[in-house]
N, C-alpha and C positions, 0 to 999 in steps of 0.2 A: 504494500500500500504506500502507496506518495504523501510526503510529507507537505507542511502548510511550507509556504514561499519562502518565507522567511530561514526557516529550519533547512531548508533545500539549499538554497543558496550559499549557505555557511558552511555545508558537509561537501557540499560542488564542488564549491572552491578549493578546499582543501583535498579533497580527492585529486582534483584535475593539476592542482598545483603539485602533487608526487608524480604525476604520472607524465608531465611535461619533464620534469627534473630529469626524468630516466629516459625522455626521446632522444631518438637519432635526428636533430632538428640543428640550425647553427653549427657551434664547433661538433660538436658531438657526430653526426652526420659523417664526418673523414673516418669510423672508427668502422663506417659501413664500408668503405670504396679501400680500406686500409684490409680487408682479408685477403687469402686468395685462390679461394673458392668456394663453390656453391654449400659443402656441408660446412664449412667453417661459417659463411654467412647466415646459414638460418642457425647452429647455436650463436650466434654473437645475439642475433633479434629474440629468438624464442626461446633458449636457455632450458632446450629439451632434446630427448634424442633424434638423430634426423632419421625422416621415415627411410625403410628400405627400399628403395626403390629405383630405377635407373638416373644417372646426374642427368640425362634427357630430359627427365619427367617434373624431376627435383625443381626447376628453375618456379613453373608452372605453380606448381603445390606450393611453394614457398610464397610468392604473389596473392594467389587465392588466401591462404591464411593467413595472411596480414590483412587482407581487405577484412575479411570477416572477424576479426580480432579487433579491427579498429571500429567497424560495425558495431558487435557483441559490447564495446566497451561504451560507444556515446549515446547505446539503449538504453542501456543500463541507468548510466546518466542522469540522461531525460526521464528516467521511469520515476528517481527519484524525488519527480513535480506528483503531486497532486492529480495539475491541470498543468501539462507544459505549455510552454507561452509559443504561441503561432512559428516565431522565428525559427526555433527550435525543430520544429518538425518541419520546417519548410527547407531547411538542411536535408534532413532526411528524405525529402519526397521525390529530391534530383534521382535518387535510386531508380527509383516507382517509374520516373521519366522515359528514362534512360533504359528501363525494363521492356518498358512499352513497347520502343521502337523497337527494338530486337523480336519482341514478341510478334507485331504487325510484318515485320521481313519475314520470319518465321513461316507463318502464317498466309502470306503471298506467293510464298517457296514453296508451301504444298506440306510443310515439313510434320509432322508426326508426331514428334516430341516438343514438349514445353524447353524451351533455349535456358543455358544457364541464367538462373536472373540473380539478383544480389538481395535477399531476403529480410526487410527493415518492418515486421511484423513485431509486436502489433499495430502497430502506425501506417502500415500499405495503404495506397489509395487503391489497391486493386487486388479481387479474389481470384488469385492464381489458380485454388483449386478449381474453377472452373473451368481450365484451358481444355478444350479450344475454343470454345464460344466466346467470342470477345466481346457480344453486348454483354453477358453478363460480367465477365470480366470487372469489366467498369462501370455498372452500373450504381447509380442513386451515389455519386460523386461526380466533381471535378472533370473527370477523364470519361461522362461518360458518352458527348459528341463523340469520340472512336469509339464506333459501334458497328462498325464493320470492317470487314478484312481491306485490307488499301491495294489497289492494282499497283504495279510495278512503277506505273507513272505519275503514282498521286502519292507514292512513299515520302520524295522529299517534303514537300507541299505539307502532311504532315506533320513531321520529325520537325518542320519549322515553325511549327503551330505549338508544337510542343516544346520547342527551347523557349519563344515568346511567353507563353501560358505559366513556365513555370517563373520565369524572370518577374513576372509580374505577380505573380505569387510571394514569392521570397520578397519584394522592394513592399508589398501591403501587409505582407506579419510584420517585416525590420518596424515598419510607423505605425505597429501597435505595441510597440516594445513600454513605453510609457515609464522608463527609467531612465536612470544616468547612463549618457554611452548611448543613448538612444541614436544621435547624431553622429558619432563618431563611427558607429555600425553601417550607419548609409551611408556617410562620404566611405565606407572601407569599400563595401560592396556598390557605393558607384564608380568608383574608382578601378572596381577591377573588372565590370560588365565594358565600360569605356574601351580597358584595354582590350579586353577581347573582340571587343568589335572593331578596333581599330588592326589588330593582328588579322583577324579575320577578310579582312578589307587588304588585308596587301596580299596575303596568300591567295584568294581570289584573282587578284591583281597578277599577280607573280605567274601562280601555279597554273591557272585555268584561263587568265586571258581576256579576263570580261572587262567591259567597260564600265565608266563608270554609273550607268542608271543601271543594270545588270548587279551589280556590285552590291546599290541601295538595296537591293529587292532580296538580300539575303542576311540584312544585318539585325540583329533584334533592338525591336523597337519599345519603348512603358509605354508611349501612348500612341496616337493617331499624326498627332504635328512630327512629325517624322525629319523637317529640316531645322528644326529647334529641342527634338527628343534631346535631353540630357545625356543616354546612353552612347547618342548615334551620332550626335552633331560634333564631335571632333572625330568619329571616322571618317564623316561624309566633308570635315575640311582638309585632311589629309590626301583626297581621292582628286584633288586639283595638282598635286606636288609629284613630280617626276621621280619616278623611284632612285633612278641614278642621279637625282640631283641634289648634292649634301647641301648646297648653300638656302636651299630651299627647307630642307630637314633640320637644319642647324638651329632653324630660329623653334622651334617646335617647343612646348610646355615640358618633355619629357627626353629633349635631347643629350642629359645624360645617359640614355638608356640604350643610345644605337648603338651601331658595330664602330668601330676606329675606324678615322679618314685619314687619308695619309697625302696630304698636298700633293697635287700631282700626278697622282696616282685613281686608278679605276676604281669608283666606290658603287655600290646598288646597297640599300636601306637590306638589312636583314633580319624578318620578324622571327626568325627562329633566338639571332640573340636578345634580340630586345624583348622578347618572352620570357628567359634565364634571368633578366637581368630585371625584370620587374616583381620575378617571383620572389629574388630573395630581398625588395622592399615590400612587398606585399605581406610575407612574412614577417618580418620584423615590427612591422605596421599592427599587427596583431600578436605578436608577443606585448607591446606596449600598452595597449588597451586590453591586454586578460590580468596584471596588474596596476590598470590607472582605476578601474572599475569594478573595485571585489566588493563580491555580495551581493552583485545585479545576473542577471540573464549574460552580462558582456564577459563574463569569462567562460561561459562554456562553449559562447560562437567561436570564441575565437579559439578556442581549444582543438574546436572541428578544422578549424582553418588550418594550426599550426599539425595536428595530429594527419591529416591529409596530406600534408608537404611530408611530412616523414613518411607517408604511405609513397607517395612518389620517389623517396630516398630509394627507400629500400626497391623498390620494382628497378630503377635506374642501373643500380648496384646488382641485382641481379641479372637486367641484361647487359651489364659490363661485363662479369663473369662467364655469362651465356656465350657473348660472343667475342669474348679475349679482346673486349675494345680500351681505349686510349682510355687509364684514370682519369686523367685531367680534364677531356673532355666532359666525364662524366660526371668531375667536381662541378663545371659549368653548369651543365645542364640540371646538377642539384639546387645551383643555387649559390655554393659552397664557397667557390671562389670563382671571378671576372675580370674582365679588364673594362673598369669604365671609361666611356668616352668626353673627356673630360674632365 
């Protein structure tokens, strides 16, 4: 049984505060990419025997039970409310999303079996044991417009109804939060939907070649003003500036965060680093606000946040090991260490 707010709050903290102590997050994080290999990595994480089974298989299993471990633990958590506060399960519900879509491919493939989904019961927005009926699926909730199987050609169309629907989900619990940090939770989480849409918008760009009205018609948007959205409107002013052109980039809100220019020399903007390189402000960002703000709802979001960067740690460091790739690249792409521009 859930405790009253108050009582919750104080045992949260303290909980979350031992179990951030012993993350692979920050320095700690090197002690993951510091093995050197795959049974050495999962006792350093799980400090249990490693199962017996092929180093093939190892990599896999090792990932899966970290998901599900970080899972099982921010349940738990939250079970510890009474009434969890909206925010809280709107973390959780990106699951259920994310489940979704896998389920609907599934399900357009003809496929037979229920697809792995990531299990955030009893908070799901969706009755899995109903598969394969997908009105019931989702029914008498949220999700429950998918209600039927999605042809091959209506999938994207979709899956982008579903990134939208949940963004807007998660920005209307943050502004029922109605405590300290209330503010500091939305500038976090506008801050970081920006950059995804902004990343998303050069991959686009880069990757597939679209232009820029192509481009808009893929970014997620909070409301209908779409060249004033909060989310979107430094994507859609980024989508004027020439990829190869730094002196255009240079002036940007967030120019410490691109790849290194070298006078002279051939530069193109690269969202793979400037994705590295926001994550480990992103986190940091949320280490500061889970102690500016103890004994509110704002240390356990961000617990999600920093405890998820260590779920990436370790997945990282796995397929470091997996594929005998470059440490340092894979410090990079932690987080761990960069070279800012600037």
């Amino acid at each position: 049984m859930g405790m009253d707010r108050s009582a919750a709050d104080s045992y949260v903290y303290a909980k979350a505060s031992g179990m951030l102590a012993r993350s692979f997050v920050g320095k700690r994080a090197r002690e993951l990419f510091n093995t050197h290999s795959l049974p050495d990595l999962w006792t350093l994480v799980f400090k249990s025997e490693v199962p017996a089974i092929p180093e093939a298989l190892l990599a896999k299993e090792l990932e899966k039970t970290a998901q599900e471990r970080f899972l099982s633990q921010y349940t738990k958590l939250i079970s510890c409310y009474e009434s969890p506060a909206p925010v809280l399960l709107a973390l959780l519900h990106s699951f259920d999303y994310e489940n979704l879509k896998q389920i609907g491919a599934a399900l357009c493939y003809g496929e037979k079996e229920l697809p792995p989904i990531l299990d955030i019961a009893p908070y799901n927005l969706i009755n899995y044991s109903k598969w394969p009926d997908i009105a019931a699926m989702t029914s008498e909730g949220p999700l429950s417009w998918y209600d039927t199987v999605p042809k091959i050609h209506e999938q994207q169309a979709d899956d982008y109804r579903l990134d939208c629907q949940y963004v807007n989900e998660l920005f209307s619990a943050v502004r029922k939060i109605n405590t300290a940090g209330e503010k500091a939770i939305l500038d976090l989480f506008t801050s970081r939907f920006q950059m995804e849409n902004i990343l998303w918008s050069l991959r686009l760009r880069l990757f597939y070649r679209m232009d820029t009205e192509e481009v808009k018609e893929h970014l997620v948007y909070s409301d209908s003003s779409r060249s004033s959205d909060i989310l979107s409107a430094d994507a859609i002013k980024t989508l004027e500036w020439d990829t190869d052109n730094y002196e255009q980039w240079k002036k940007w809100s967030h120019a410490n965060l691109l790849n290194p220019h070298e006078e002279g020399g051939i530069w193109n903007v690269d969202p793979r680093w400037i994705s590295n390189a926001y994550k480990k402000e992103y986190v940091e960002k949320a280490y500061r606000l889970f102690h500016q703000y103890p004994f509110t709802v704002c240390p356990l979001v961000c617990w999600y946040i920093i405890k998820q960067h260590e779920l990436d740690n370790i997945r990282t460091a796995s397929e470091c090991l997996r594929l005998n790739a470059s440490v340092d690249d894979a410090l990079q792409v932690a987080g761990v260490s960069e070279v800012k521009n600037g």
